[in-house]
PyMOL commands that place a pseudoatom at each C-alpha (Angstrom):
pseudoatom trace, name=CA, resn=UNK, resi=1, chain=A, elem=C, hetatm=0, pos=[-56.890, -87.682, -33.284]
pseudoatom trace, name=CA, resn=UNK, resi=2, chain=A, elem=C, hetatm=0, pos=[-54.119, -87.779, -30.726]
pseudoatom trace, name=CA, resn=UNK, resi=3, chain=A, elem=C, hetatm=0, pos=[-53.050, -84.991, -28.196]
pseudoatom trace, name=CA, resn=UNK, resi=4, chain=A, elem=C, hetatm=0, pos=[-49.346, -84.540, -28.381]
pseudoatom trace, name=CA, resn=UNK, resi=5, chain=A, elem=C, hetatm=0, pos=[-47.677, -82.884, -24.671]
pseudoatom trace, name=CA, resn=UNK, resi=6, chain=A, elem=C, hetatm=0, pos=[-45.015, -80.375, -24.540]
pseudoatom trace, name=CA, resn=UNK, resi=7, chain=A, elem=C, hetatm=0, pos=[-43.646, -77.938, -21.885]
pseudoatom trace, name=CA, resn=UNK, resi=8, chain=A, elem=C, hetatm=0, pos=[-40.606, -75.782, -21.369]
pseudoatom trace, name=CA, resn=UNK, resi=9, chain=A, elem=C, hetatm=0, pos=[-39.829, -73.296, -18.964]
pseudoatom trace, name=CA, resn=UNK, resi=10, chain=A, elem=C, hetatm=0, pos=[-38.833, -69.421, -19.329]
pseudoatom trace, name=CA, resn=UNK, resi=11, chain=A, elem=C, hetatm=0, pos=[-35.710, -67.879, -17.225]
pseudoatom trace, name=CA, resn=UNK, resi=12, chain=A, elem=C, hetatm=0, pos=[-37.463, -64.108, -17.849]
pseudoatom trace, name=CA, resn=UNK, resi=13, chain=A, elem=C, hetatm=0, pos=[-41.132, -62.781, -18.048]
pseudoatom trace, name=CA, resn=UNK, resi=14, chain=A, elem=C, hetatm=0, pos=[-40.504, -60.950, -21.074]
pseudoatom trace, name=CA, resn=UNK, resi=15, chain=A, elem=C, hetatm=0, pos=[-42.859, -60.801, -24.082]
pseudoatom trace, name=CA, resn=UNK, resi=16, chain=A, elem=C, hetatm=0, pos=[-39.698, -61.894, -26.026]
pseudoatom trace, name=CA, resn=UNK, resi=17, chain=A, elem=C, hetatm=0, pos=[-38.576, -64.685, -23.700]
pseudoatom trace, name=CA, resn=UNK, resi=18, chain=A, elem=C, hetatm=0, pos=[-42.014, -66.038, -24.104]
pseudoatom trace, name=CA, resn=UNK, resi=19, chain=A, elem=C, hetatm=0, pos=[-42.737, -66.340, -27.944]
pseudoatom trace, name=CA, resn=UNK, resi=20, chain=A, elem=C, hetatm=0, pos=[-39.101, -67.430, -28.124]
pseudoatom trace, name=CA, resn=UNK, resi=21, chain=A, elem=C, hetatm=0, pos=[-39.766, -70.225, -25.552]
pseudoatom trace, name=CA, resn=UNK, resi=22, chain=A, elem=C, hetatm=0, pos=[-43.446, -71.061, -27.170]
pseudoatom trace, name=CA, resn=UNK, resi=23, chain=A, elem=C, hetatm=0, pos=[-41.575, -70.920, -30.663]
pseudoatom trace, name=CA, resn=UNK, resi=24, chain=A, elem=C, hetatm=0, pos=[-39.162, -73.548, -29.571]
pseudoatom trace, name=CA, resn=UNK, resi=25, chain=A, elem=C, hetatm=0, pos=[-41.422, -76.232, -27.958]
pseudoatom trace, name=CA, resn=UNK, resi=26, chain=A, elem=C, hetatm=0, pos=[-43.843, -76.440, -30.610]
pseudoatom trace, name=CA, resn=UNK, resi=27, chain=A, elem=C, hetatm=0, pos=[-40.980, -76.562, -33.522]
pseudoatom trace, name=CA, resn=UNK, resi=28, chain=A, elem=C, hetatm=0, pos=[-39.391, -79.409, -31.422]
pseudoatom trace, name=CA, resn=UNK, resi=29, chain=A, elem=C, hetatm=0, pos=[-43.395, -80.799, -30.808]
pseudoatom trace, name=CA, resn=UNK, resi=30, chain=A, elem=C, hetatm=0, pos=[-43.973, -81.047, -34.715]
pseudoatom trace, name=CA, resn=UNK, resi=31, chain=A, elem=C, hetatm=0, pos=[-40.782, -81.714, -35.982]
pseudoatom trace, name=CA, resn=UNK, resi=32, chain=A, elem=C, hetatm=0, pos=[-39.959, -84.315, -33.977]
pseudoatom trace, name=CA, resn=UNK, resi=33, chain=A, elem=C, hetatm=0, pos=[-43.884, -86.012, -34.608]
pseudoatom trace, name=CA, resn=UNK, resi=34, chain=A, elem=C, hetatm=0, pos=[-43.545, -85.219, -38.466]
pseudoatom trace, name=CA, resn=UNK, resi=35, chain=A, elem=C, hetatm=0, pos=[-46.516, -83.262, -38.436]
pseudoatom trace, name=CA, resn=UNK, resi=36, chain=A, elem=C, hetatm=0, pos=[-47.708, -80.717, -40.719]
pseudoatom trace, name=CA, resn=UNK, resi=37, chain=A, elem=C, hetatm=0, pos=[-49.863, -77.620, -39.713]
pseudoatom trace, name=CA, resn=UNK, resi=38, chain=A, elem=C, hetatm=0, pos=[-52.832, -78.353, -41.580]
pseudoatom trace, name=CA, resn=UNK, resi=39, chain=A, elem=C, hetatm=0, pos=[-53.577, -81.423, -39.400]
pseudoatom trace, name=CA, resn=UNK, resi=40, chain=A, elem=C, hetatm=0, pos=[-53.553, -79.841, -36.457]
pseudoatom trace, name=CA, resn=UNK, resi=41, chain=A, elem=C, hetatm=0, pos=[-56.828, -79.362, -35.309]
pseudoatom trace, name=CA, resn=UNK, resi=42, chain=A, elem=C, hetatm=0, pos=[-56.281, -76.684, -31.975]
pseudoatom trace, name=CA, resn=UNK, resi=43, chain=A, elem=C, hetatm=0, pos=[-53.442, -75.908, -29.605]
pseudoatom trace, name=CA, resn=UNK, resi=44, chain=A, elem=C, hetatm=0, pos=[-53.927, -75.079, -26.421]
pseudoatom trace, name=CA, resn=UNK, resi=45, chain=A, elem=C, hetatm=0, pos=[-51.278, -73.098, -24.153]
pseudoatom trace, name=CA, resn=UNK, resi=46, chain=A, elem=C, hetatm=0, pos=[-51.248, -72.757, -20.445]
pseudoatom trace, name=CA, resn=UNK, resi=47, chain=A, elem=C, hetatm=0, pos=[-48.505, -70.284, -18.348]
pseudoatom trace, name=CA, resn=UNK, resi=48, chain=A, elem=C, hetatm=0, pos=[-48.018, -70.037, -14.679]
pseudoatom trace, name=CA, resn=UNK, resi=49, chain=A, elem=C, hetatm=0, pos=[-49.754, -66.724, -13.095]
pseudoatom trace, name=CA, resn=UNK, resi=50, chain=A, elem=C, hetatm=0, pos=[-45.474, -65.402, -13.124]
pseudoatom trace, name=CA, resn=UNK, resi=51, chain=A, elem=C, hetatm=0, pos=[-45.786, -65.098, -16.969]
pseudoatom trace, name=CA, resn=UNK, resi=52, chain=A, elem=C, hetatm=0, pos=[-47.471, -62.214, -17.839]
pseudoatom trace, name=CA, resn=UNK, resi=53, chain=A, elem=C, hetatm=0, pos=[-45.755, -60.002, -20.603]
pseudoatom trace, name=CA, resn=UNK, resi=54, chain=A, elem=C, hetatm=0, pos=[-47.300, -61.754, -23.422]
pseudoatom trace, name=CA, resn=UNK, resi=55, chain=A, elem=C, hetatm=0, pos=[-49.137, -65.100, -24.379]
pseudoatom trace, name=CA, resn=UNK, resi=56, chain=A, elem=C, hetatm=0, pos=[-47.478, -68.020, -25.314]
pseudoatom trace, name=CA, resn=UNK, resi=57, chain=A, elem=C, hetatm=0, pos=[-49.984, -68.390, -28.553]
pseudoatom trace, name=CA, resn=UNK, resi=58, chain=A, elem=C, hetatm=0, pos=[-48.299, -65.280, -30.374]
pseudoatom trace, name=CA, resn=UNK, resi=59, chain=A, elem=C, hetatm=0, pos=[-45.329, -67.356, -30.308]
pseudoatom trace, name=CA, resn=UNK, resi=60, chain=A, elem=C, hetatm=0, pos=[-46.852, -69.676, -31.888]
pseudoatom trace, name=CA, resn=UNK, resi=61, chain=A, elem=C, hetatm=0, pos=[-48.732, -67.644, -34.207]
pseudoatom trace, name=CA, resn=UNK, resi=62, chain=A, elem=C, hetatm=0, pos=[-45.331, -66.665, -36.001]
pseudoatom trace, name=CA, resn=UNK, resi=63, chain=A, elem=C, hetatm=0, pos=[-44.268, -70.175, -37.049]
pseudoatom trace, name=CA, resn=UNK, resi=64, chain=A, elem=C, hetatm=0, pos=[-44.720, -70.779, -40.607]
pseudoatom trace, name=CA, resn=UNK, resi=65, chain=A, elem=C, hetatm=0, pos=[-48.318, -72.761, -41.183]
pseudoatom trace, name=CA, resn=UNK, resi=66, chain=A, elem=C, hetatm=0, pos=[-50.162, -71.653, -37.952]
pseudoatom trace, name=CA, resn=UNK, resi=67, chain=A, elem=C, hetatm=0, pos=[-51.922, -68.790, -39.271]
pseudoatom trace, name=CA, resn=UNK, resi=68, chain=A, elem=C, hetatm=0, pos=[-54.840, -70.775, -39.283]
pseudoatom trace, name=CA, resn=UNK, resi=69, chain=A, elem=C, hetatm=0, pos=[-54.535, -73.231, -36.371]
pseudoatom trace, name=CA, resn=UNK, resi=70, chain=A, elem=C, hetatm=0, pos=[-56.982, -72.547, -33.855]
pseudoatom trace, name=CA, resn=UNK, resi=71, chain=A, elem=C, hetatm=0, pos=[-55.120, -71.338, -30.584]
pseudoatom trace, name=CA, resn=UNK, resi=72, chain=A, elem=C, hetatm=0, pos=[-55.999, -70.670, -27.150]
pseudoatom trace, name=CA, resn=UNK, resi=73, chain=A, elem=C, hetatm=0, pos=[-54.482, -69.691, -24.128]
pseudoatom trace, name=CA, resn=UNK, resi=74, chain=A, elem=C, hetatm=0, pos=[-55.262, -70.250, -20.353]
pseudoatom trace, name=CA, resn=UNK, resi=75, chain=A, elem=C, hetatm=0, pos=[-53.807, -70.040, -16.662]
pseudoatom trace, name=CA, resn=UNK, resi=76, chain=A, elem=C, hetatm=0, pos=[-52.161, -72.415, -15.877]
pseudoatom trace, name=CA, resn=UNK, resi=77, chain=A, elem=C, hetatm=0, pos=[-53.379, -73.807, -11.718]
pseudoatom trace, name=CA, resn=UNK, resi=78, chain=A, elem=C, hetatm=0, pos=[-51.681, -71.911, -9.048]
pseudoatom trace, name=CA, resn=UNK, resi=79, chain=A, elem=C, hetatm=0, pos=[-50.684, -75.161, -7.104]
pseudoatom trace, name=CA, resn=UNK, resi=80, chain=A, elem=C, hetatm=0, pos=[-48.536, -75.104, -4.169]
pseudoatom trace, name=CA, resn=UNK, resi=81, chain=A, elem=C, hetatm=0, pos=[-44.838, -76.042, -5.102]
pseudoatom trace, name=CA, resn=UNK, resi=82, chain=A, elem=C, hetatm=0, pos=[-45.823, -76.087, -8.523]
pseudoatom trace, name=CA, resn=UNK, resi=83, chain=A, elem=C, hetatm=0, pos=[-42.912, -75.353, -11.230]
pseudoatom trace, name=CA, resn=UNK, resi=84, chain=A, elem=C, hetatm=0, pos=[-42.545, -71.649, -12.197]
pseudoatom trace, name=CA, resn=UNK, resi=85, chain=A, elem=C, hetatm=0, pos=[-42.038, -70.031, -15.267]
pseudoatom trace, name=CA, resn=UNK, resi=86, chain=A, elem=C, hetatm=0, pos=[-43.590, -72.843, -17.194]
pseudoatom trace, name=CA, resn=UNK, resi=87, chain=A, elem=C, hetatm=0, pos=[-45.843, -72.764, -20.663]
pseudoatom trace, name=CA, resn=UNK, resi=88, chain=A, elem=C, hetatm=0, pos=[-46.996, -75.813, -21.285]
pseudoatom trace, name=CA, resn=UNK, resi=89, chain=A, elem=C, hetatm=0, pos=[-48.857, -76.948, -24.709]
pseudoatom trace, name=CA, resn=UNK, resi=90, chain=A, elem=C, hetatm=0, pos=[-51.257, -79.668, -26.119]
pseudoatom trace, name=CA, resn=UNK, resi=91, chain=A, elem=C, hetatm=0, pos=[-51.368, -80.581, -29.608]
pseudoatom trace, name=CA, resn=UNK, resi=92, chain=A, elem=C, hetatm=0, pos=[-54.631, -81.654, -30.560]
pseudoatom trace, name=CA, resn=UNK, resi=93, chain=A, elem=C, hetatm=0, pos=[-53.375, -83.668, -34.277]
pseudoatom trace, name=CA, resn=UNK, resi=94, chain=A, elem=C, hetatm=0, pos=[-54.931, -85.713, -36.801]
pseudoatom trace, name=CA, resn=UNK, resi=95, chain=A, elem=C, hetatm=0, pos=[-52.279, -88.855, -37.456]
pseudoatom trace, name=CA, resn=UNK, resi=96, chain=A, elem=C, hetatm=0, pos=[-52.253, -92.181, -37.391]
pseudoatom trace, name=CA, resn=UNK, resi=97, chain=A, elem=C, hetatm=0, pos=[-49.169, -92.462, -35.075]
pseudoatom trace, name=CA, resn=UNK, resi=98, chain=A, elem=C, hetatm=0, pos=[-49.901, -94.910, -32.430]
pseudoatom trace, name=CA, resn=UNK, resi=99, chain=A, elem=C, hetatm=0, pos=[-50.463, -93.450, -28.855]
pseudoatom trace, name=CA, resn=UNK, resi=100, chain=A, elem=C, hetatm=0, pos=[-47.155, -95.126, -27.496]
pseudoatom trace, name=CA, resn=UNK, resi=101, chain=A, elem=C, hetatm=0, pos=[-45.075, -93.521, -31.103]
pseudoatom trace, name=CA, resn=UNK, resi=102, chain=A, elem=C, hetatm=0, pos=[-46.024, -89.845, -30.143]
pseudoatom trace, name=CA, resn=UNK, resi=103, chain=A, elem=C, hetatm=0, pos=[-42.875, -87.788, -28.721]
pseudoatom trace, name=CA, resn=UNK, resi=104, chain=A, elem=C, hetatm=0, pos=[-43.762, -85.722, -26.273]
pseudoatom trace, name=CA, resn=UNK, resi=105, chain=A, elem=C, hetatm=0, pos=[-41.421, -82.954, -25.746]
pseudoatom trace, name=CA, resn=UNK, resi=106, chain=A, elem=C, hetatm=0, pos=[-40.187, -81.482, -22.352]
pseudoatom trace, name=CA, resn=UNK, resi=107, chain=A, elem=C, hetatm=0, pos=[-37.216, -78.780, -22.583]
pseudoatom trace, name=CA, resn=UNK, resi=108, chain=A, elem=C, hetatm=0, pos=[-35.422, -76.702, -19.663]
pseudoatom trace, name=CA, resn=UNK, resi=109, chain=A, elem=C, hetatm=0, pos=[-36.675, -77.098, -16.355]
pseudoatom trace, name=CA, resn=UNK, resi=110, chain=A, elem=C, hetatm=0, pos=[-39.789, -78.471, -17.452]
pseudoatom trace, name=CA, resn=UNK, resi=111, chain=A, elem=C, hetatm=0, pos=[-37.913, -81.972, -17.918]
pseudoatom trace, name=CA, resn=UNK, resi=112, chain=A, elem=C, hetatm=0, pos=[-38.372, -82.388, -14.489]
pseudoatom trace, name=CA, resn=UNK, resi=113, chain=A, elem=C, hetatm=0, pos=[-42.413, -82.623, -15.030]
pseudoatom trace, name=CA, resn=UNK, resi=114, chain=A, elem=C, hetatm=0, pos=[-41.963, -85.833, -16.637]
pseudoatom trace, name=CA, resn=UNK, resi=115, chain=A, elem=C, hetatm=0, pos=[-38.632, -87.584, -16.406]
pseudoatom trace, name=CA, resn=UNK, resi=116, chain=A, elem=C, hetatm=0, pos=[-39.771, -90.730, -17.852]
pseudoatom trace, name=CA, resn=UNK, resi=117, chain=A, elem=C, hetatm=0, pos=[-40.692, -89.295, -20.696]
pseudoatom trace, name=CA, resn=UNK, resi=118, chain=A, elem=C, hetatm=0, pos=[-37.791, -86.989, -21.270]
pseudoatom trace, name=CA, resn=UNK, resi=119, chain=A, elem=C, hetatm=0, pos=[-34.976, -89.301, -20.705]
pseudoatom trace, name=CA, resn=UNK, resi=120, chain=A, elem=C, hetatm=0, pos=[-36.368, -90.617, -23.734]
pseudoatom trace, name=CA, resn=UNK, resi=121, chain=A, elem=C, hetatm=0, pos=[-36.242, -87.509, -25.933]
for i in range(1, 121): cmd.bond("trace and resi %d" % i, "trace and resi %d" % (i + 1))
show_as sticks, trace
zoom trace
């Protein structure tokens, strides 16, 4: 099993703005791993206490194969200076992908989380 990272930040706390957003980060998270649903074994969502119209797992919920992936939301740390506006996600897949082969994906803003890693996206 190997825990795949993604992020992205929202520009609006809409309920729309936020499945869209979720939607796009996890597309980009399995596509770009070659994974299919039925080996993911959970995802797990966090948002920053400024998102609040909807959770980022409905987002989810709506691509095609997650119906029955386990999901679960959470807070995300309300840590001084901390990026706003942010959903982040963890993967939790079966694979056989080597640890330093998984593409972990950071879009918008949330880029700036982890530069190394997205200058290589």
């Amino acid at each position: 099993m190997r825990g795949i990272r993604g992020a992205i930040t929202v520009e609006e706390n809409t309920a729309e703005a936020i499945r869209e957003a979720t939607r796009k980060v996890v597309y980009e998270m399995i596509t770009q791993n070659h994974i299919a649903t039925e080996d993911i074994g959970a995802a797990i969502f966090s948002a920053t206490d400024d998102l609040t119209a909807a959770f980022p797992a409905s987002g989810a919920r709506s691509l095609p194969g997650f119906d029955m992936v386990p999901l679960f939301d959470a807070r995300q740390m309300d840590v001084e200076n901390a990026m706003k506006m942010c959903i982040r996600v963890l993967l939790l897949v079966d694979t056989e992908t080597r640890q330093r082969d998984i593409r972990h994906i950071f879009l918008g803003n949330a880029a700036k989380l982890r530069p190394d890693i997205a200058e290589k996206q």
